[in-house]
C-alpha positions as CSV (number, residue, x, y, z in Angstrom):
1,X,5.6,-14.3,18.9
2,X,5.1,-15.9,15.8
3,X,4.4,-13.9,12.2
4,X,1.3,-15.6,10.8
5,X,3.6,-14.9,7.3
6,X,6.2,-13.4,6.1
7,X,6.7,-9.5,6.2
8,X,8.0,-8.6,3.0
9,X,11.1,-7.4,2.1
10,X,11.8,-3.5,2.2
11,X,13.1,-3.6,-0.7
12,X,10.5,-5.4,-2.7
13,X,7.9,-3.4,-1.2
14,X,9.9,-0.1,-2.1
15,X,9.8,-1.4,-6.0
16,X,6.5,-2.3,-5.7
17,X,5.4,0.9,-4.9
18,X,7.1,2.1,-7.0
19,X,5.9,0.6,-10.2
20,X,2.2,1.4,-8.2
21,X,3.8,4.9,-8.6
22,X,5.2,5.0,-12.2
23,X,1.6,3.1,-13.6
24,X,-0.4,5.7,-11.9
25,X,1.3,9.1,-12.7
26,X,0.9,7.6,-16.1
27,X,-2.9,7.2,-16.3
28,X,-4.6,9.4,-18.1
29,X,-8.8,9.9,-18.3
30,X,-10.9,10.8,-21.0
31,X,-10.0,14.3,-20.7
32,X,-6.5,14.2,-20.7
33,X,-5.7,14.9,-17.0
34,X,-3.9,13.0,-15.1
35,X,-4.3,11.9,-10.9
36,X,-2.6,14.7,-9.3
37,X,0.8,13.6,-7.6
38,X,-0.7,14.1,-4.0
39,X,-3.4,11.6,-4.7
40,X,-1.1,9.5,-5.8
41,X,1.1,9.4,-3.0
42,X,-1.6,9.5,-0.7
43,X,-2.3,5.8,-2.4
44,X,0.9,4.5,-2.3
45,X,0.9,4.8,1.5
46,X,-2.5,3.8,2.1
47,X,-1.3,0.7,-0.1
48,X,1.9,0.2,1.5
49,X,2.0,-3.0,3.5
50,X,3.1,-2.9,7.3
51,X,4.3,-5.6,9.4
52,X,1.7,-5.8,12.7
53,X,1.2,-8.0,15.3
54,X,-1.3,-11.0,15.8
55,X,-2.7,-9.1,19.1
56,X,-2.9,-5.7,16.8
57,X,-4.9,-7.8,14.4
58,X,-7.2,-9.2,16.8
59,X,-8.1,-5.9,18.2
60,X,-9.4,-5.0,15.4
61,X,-11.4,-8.0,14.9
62,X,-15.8,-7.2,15.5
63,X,-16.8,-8.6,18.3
64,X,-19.3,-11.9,18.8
């Protein structure tokens, strides 16, 4: 099977995340609060890119 691109590396995804990490744990709103950490980590995984296959993609594809 052939990757339509690249996966990245772990590595670079790890540090990517967590600069995502460090930038939001430092945001702070009008108030003065700050995201709690469990949104933030609920982010960074939902953000997190995984490697899938073309047939995974296509079955999530709308039909016709």
């Amino acid at each position: 099977m052939k990757a339509l691109s690249p996966a990245p590396e772990p590595q670079t995804v790890s540090s990517d995340m967590k600069a995502i990490y460090d930038f939001l744990s430092q945001k702070v709103d009008v108030h003065g609060a700050r995201l709690a950490p469990e949104l933030i980590d609920q982010f960074v995984e939902v953000v997190t890119p995984i490697a899938v296959s073309y047939t995974h993609l296509r079955a999530h594809e709308t039909p016709e």
